[in-house]
C-alpha positions as CSV (number, residue, x, y, z in Angstrom):
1,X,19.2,-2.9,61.5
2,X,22.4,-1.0,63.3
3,X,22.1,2.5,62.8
4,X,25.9,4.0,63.5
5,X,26.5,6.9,64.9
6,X,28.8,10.0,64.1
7,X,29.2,11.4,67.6
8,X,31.6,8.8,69.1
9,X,32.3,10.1,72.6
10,X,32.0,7.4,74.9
11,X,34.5,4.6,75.8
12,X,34.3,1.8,74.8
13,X,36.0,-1.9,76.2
14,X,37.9,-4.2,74.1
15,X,36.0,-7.1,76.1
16,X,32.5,-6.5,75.1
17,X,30.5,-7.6,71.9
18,X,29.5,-4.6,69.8
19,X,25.8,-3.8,69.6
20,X,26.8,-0.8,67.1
21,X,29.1,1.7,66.8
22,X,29.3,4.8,68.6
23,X,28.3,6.3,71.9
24,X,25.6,3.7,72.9
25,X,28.2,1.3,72.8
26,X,29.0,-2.1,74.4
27,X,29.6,-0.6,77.7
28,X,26.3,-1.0,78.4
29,X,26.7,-4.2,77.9
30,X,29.3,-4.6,80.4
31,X,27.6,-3.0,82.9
32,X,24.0,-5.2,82.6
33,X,25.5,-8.9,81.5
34,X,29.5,-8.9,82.0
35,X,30.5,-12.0,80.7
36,X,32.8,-14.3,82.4
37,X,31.0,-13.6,86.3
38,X,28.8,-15.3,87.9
39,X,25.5,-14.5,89.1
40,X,26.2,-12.2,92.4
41,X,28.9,-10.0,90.6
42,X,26.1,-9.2,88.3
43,X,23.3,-8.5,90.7
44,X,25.7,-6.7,92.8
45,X,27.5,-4.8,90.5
46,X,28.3,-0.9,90.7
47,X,25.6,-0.1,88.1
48,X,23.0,-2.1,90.1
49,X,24.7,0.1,92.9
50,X,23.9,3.2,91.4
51,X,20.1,1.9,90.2
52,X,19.6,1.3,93.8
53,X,21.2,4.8,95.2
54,X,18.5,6.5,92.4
55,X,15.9,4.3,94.3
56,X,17.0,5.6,97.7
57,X,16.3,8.9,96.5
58,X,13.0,8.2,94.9
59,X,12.2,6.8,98.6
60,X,13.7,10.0,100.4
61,X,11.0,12.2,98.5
62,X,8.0,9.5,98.3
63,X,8.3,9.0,102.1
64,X,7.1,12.5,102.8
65,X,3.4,11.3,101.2
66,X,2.5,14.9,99.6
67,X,-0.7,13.5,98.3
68,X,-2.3,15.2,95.4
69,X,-5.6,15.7,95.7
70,X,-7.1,13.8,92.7
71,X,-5.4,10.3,94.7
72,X,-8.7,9.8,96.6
73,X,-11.4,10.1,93.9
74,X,-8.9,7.9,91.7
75,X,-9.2,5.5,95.1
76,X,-13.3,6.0,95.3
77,X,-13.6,4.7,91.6
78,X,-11.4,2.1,91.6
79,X,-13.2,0.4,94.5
80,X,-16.9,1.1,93.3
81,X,-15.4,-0.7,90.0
82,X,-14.2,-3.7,92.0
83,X,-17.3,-3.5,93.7
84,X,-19.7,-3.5,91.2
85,X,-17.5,-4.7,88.3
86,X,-19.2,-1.9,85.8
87,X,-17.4,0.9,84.7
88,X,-18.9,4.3,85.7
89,X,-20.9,6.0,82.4
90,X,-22.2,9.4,84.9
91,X,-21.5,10.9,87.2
92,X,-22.4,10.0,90.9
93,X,-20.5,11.9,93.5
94,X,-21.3,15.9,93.1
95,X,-25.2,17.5,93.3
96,X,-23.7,20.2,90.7
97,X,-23.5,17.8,87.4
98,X,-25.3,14.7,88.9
99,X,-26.2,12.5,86.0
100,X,-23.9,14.5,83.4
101,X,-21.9,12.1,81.2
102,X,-18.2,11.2,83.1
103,X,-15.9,8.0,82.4
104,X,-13.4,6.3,84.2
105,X,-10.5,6.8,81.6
106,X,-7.7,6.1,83.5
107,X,-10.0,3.1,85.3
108,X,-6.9,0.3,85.3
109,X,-5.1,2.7,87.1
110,X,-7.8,3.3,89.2
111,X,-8.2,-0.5,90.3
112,X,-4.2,-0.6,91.1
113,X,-5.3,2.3,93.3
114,X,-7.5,0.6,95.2
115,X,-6.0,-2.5,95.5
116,X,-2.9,-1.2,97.0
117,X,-5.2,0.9,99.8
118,X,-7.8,-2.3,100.3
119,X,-4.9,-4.5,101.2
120,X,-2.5,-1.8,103.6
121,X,-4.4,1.9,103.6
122,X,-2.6,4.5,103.7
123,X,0.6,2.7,104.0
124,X,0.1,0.6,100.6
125,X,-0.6,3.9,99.0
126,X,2.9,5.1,99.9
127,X,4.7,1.7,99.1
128,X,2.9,2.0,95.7
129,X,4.0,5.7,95.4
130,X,7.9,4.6,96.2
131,X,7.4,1.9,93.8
132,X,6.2,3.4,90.9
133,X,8.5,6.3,91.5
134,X,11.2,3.6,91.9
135,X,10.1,2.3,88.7
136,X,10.5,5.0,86.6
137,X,13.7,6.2,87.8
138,X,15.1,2.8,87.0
139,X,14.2,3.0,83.7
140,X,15.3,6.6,83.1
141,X,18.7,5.4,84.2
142,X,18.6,2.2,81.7
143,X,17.1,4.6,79.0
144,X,19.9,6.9,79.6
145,X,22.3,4.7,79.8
146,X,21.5,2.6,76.4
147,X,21.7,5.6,74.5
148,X,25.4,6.8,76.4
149,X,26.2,3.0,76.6
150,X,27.8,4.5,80.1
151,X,25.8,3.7,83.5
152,X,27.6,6.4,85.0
153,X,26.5,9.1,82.5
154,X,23.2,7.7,82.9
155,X,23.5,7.5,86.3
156,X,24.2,11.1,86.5
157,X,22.0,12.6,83.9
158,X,19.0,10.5,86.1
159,X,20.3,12.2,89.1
160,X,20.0,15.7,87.6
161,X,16.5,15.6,86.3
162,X,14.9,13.5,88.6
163,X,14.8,17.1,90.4
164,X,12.9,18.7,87.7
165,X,10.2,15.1,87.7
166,X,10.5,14.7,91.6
167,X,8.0,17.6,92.1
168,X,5.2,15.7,89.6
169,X,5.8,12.3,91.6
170,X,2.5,11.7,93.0
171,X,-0.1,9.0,93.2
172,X,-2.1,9.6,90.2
173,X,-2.3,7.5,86.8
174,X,-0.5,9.8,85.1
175,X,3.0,8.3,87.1
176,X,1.9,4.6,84.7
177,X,1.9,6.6,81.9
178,X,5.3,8.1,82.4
179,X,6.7,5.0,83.1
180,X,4.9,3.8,79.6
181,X,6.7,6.9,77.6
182,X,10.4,5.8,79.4
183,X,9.8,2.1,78.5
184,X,8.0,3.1,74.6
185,X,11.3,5.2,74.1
186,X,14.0,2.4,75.3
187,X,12.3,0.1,73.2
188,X,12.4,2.0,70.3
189,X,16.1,2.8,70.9
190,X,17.0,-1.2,71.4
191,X,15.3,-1.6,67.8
192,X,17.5,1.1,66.8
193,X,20.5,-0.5,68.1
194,X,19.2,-3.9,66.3
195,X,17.5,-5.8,69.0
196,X,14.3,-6.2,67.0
197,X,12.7,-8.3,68.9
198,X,12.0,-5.3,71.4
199,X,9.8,-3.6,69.5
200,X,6.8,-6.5,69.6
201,X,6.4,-5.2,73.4
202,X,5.2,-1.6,72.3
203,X,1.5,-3.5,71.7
204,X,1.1,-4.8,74.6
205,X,2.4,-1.8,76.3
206,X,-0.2,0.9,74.2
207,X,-2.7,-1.6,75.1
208,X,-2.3,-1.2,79.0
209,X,-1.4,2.7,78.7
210,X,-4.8,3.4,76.8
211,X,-6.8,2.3,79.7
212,X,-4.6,3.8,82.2
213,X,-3.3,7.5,80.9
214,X,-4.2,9.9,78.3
215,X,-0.9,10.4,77.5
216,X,-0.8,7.4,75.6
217,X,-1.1,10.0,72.7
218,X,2.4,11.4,73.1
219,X,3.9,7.8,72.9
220,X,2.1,6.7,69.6
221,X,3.5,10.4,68.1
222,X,7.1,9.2,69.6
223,X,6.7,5.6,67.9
224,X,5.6,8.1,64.8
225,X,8.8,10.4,64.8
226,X,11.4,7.5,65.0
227,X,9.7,6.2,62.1
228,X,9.0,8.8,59.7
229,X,12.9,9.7,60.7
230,X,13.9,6.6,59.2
231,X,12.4,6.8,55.8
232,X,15.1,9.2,54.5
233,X,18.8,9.4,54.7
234,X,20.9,12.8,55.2
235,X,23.7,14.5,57.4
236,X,23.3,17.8,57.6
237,X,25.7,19.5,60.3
238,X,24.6,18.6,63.6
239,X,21.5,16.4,62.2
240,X,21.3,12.8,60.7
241,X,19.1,10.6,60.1
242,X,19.8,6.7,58.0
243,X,16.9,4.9,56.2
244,X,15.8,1.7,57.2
245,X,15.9,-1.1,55.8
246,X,13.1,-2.8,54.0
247,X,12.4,-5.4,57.0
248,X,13.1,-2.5,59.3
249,X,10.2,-0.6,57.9
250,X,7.9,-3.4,57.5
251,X,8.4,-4.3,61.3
252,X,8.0,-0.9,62.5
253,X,4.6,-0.3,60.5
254,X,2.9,-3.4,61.2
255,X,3.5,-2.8,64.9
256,X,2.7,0.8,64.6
257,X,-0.8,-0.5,62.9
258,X,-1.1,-3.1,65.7
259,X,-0.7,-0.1,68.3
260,X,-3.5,1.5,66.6
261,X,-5.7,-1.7,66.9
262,X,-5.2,-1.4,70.8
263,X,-6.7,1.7,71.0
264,X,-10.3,0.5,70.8
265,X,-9.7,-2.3,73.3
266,X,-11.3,-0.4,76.0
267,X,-14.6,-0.7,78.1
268,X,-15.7,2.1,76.6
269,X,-14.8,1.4,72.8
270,X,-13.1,4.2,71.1
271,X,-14.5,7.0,73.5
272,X,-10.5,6.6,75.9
273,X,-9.5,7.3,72.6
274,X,-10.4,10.5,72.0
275,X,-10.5,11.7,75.4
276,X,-6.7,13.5,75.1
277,X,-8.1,15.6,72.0
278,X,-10.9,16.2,73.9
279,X,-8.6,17.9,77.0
280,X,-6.4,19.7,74.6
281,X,-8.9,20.9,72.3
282,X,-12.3,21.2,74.2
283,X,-11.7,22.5,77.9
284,X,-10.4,25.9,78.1
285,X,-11.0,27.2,81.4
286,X,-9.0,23.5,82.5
287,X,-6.3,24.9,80.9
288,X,-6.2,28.2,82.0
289,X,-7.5,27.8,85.7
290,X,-5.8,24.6,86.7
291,X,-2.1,25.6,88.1
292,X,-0.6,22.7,86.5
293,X,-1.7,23.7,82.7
294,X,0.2,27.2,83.4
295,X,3.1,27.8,81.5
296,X,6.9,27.0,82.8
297,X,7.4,29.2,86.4
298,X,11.0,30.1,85.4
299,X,10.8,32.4,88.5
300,X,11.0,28.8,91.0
301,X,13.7,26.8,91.5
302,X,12.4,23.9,89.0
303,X,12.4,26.8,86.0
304,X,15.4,28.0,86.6
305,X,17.2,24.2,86.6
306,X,15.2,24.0,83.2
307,X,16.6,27.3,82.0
308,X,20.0,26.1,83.1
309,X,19.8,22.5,81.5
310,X,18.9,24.7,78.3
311,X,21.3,26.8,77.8
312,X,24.0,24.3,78.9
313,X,23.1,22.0,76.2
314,X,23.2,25.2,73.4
315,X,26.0,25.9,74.7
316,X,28.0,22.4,74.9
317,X,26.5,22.4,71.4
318,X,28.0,24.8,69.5
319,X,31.2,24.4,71.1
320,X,31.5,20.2,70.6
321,X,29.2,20.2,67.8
322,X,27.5,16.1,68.8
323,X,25.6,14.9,66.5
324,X,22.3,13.5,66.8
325,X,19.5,11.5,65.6
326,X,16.6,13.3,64.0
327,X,13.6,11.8,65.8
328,X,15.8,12.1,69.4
329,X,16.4,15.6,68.6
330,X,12.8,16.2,67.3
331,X,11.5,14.8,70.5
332,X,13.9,17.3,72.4
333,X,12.3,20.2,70.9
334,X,8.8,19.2,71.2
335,X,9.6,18.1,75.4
336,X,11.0,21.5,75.4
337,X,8.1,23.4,73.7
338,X,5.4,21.4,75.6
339,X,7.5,22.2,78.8
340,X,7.4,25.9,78.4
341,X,3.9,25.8,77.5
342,X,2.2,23.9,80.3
343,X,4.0,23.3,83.0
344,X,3.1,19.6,83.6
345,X,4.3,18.4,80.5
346,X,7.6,19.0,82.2
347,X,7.4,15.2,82.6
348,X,7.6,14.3,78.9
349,X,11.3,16.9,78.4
350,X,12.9,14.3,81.2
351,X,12.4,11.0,79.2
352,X,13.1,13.2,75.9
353,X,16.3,14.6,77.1
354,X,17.6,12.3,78.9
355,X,19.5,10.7,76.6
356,X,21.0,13.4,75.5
357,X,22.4,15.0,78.5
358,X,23.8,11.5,79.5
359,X,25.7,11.0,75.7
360,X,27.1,14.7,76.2
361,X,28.2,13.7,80.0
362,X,29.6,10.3,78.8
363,X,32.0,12.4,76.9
364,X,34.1,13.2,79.5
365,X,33.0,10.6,82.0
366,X,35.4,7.0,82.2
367,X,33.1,4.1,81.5
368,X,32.6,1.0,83.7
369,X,35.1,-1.1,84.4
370,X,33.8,-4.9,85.5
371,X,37.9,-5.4,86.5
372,X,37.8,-3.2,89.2
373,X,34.5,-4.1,90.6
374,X,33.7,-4.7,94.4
375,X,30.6,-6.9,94.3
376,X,31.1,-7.7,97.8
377,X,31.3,-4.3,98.8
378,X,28.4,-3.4,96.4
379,X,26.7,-6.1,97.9
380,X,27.0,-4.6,101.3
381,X,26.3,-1.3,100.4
382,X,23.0,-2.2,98.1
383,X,21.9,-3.9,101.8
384,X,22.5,-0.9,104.2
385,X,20.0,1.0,101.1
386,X,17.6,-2.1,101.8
387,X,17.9,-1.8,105.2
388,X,17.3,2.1,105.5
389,X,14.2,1.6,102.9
390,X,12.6,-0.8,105.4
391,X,13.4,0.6,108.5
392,X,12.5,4.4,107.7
393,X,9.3,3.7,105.7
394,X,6.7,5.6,107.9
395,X,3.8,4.2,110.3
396,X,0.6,3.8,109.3
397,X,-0.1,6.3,112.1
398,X,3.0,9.1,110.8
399,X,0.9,8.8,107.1
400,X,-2.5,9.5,108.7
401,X,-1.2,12.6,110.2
402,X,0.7,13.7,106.8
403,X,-2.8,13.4,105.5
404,X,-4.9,15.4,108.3
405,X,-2.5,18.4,107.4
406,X,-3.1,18.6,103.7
407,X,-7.0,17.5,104.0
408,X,-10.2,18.4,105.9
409,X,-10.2,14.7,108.0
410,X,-11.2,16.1,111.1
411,X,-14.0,18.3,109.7
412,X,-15.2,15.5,107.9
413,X,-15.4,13.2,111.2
414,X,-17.1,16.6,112.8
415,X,-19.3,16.2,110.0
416,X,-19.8,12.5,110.9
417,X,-21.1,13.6,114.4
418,X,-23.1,17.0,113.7
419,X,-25.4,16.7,110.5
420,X,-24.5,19.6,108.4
421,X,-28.0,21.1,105.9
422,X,-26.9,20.5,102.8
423,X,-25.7,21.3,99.6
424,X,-22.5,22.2,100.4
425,X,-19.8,23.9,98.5
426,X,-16.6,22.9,99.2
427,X,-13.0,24.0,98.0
428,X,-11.4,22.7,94.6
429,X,-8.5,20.2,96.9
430,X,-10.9,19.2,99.2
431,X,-13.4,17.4,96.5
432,X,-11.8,14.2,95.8
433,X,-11.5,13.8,99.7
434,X,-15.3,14.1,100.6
435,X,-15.8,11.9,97.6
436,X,-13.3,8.9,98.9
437,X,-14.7,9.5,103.2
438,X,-15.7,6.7,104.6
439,X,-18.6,8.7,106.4
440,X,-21.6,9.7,105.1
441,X,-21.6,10.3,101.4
442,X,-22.1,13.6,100.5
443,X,-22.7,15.3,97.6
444,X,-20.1,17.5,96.3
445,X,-19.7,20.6,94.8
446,X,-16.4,20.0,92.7
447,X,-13.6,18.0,93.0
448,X,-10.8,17.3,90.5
449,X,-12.3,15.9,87.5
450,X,-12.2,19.2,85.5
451,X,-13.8,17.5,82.3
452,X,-17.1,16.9,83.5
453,X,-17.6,19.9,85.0
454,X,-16.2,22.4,82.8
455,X,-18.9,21.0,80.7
456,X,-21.6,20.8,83.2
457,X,-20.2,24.9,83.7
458,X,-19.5,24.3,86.8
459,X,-15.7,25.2,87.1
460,X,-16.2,28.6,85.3
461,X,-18.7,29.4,88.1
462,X,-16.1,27.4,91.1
463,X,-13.5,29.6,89.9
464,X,-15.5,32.9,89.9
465,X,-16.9,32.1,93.2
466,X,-13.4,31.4,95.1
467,X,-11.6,34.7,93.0
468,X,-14.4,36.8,94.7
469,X,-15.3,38.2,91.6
470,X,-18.4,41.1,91.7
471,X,-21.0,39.3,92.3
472,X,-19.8,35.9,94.1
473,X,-22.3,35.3,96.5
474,X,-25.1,35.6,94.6
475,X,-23.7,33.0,91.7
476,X,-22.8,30.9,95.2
477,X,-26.7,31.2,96.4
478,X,-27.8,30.3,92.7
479,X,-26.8,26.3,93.3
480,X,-28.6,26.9,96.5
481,X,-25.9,26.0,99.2
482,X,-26.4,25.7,103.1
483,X,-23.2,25.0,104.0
484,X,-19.7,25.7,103.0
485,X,-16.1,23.7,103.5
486,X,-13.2,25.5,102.7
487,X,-9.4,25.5,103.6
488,X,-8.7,27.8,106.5
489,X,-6.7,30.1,104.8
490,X,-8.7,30.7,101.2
491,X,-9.9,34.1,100.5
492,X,-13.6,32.8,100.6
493,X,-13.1,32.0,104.4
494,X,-12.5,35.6,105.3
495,X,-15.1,36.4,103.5
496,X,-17.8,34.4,104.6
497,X,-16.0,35.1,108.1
498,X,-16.6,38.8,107.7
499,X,-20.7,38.4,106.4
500,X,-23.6,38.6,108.7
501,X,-25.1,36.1,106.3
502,X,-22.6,33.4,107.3
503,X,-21.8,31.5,110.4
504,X,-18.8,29.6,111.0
505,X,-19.5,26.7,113.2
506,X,-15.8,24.6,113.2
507,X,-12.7,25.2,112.4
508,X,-9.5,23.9,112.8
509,X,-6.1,24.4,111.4
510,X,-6.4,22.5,107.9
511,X,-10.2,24.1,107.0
512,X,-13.3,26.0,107.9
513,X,-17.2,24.9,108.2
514,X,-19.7,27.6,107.6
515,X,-23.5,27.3,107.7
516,X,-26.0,30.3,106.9
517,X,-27.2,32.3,109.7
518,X,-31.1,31.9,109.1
519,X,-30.8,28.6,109.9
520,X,-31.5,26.5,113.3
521,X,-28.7,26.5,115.5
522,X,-26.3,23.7,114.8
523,X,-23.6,22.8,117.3
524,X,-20.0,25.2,117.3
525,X,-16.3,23.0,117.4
526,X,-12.9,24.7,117.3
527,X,-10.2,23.0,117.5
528,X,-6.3,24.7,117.5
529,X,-3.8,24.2,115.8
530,X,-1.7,21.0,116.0
């Protein structure tokens, strides 16, 4: 069913054949089939142009490898998955909660991780980084630009908060997931716009994203909005919303219903499942001690572009008075909410706003024109991006050194050399990294999977221990530890630096080593800054 729209603000061609009426209109059509050209002038057209200028700027960013931390224990599980072919049921990488319960629920992920570093290291982790980044711009843009039906309002509204996502583009399986949400949403809008046939791939899409993301949560409450906003039919000032029709609704809840039946399809049963209400509802101190769960920074430069977008759009508002869908304006405020709450739910306001910033731009901006294309110069222009892409992408040995000056790589290979009495504690970032080492393996004390040990207790007592709270040390000498690993600048470091209980026995300019003083001598490395 065609749902039409009230706000008609875009242009529209005479040439095209309608998919409805109203801003999402047959421009978009124009800009991804033309008819009447031939294969190059569609390849090479100015939208494909612009997707590939958003991919150059994906690349710009990615290039610079700012690796999150969680990246190498996502690596370490992925491979002892492909090399054991069992999925993990406790957990064997710290000596804090050894043994406690802990799945892989983000284990297809996971694999992809590892299959990109068995097969090119370090430099197949970045070409998976620009791709996936790449991937989700690109279907920002085509999400945007259905919903305008003008590439070059979704072009723009891409360009403009692709700064506020940039920031959260990093290897994890949470970049999958986003790319799920973009694709759930343009599905949902093509069935809107009629093209039923669109909405059979929302299945096979909740099928992959349960076993890669927890967020797979916020798409099945999407595919929820757009059709509970269908099941009544009103205009109220700004809002609308049009039933559906009888084979409408039946379509939608049978593939809602076979949504739900993916869920389970997991190698853990229905455990994934529940894992997101389990984060939400279950781990406090995750969400208060982990910066990302903070609320919106509106003091930084991504708060205040937030702030801006927001009172830009209230503003544009109330003076053209658009009119929108329901669910797409329910979404809006719940991206928004979500946003202010927790700051890395920023993720889900781009994909939810998207479309609306690009219908509002496509007000005022002309639509494509296929008569005044340059293929040719497209063409050329879409090869000196390829060219640039290939020839800038960084040496294996540029990404290993991006890496020594976020992690503790040469501690680890002093550790390699110099047997170290363990246990040792070691900082919060540098976890996952001792986890994935190719050395020794060593016990950790923490590293980024917050579930497991906020319920082992653990993080409560990591977090009061680096805070130097009253009584640190002595919760630090409860689990035992010999040695210590921390960055070079934490306050912990000067601590220890300071006590005549503590010896520090390397250092360099990433972290610090530190050993206790009544034990044997054990060989001193310090090495300067690069």
């Amino acid at each position: 069913m065609s749902i039409p729209r009230t706000d008609m603000h875009a242009d529209t061609s005479a040439d095209c054949l309608p998919i409805l009426v109203g801003p999402a209109s047959n421009e978009l059509v124009t800009a991804v089939t033309p008819a009447g050209t031939g294969f190059l002038s569609r390849v090479f057209s100015f939208p494909a142009l612009l997707a590939s200028l958003l991919v150059a700027g994906v690349f710009v960013g990615a290039r610079l490898f700012i690796v999150d931390p969680d990246l190498w224990w996502h690596v370490k599980a992925g491979e002892s998955i492909l090399a054991t072919h069992h999925w993990p049921m406790t957990d064997p990488y710290s000596f804090t909660v050894s043994g406690h319960p802990w799945l892989a629920y983000e284990w297809l992920g996971e694999i992809l991780f590892a299959t990109a570093s068995r097969f090119a290291g370090v430099q197949g982790l970045d070409a998976l980084l620009i791709i996936l980044g790449g991937a989700v711009i690109l279907a920002l843009y085509y999400f945007a630009t259905l919903r305008s039906g003008n590439s070059k309002a979704g072009f723009l509204a891409s360009t403009v908060l692709i700064i506020l996502a940039a920031p959260s583009f990093s290897l994890r399986p949470q970049m999958l997931g986003y790319l799920f949400l973009i694709l759930t949403l343009a599905c949902l809008e093509l069935f809107r716009q009629g093209k039923r046939r669109a909405l059979w791939f929302l299945p096979v899409i909740m099928l992959l994203w349960v076993n890669t993301h927890g967020s797979w949560i916020i798409g099945l409450a999407a595919f929820f909005v757009y059709w509970m906003s269908g099941l009544v039919d009103f205009h109220c000032g700004g809002l609308q919303a049009r039933r559906w029709a009888g084979g409408d609704r039946i379509r939608l809840s049978f593939t809602f219903l076979l949504c739900l039946v993916a869920l389970p399809m997991t190698p853990y049963g229905t455990r994934i499942a529940v894992s997101p209400f389990e984060f939400a509802f279950a781990l406090p101190v995750n969400l208060a001690g982990i910066q990302e769960w903070q609320p919106m920074p509106f003091n930084l430069l991504g708060g205040k572009v937030f702030l801006v977008l927001l009172l830009a759009f209230v503003v544009v508002q109330i003076a053209f008075r658009f009119t929108w869908w329901l669910a797409e304006l329910a979404l809006f405020l719940f991206g928004t909410m979500m946003a202010c709450l927790h700051l890395r739910f920023l993720l889900i306001f781009v994909p939810f706003f998207a479309p609306l910033l690009a219908t509002i731009v496509a007000r005022w901006m002309p639509s494509y024109d296929r008569g005044k294309d340059k293929w040719a110069l497209n063409a050329v222009l879409m090869a000196v991006v390829a060219a640039g892409v290939i020839y800038y992408f960084p040496s294996r040995a540029k990404l290993e050194g991006i890496v020594a000056h976020q992690f503790p790589v040469k501690a680890v290979a002093y550790l390699e050399q110099h047997p170290v009495p363990e246990p040792m504690f070691n900082t919060y970032g540098f976890g996952g990294y001792l986890v994935w080492s190719r050395g020794p393996q060593r016990k950790v004390f923490i590293d980024g999977r917050g579930d497991v040990y906020e319920r082992g207790g653990v993080l409560s007592d990591y977090l009061y221990i680096s805070s130097i709270k009253p009584g640190a040390l002595a919760v630090l000498d409860s689990y035992g530890v010999q040695s210590c690993l921390l960055e070079h600048g934490e306050a912990l470091t000067t601590l220890l630096t300071a006590s005549p209980h503590w010896r520090r026995i390397y250092t360099d300019d990433v972290s610090s080593l530190f050993v206790r003083t009544e034990l044997p001598d054990v060989p001193t490395a310090s090495r300067p800054a690069d």
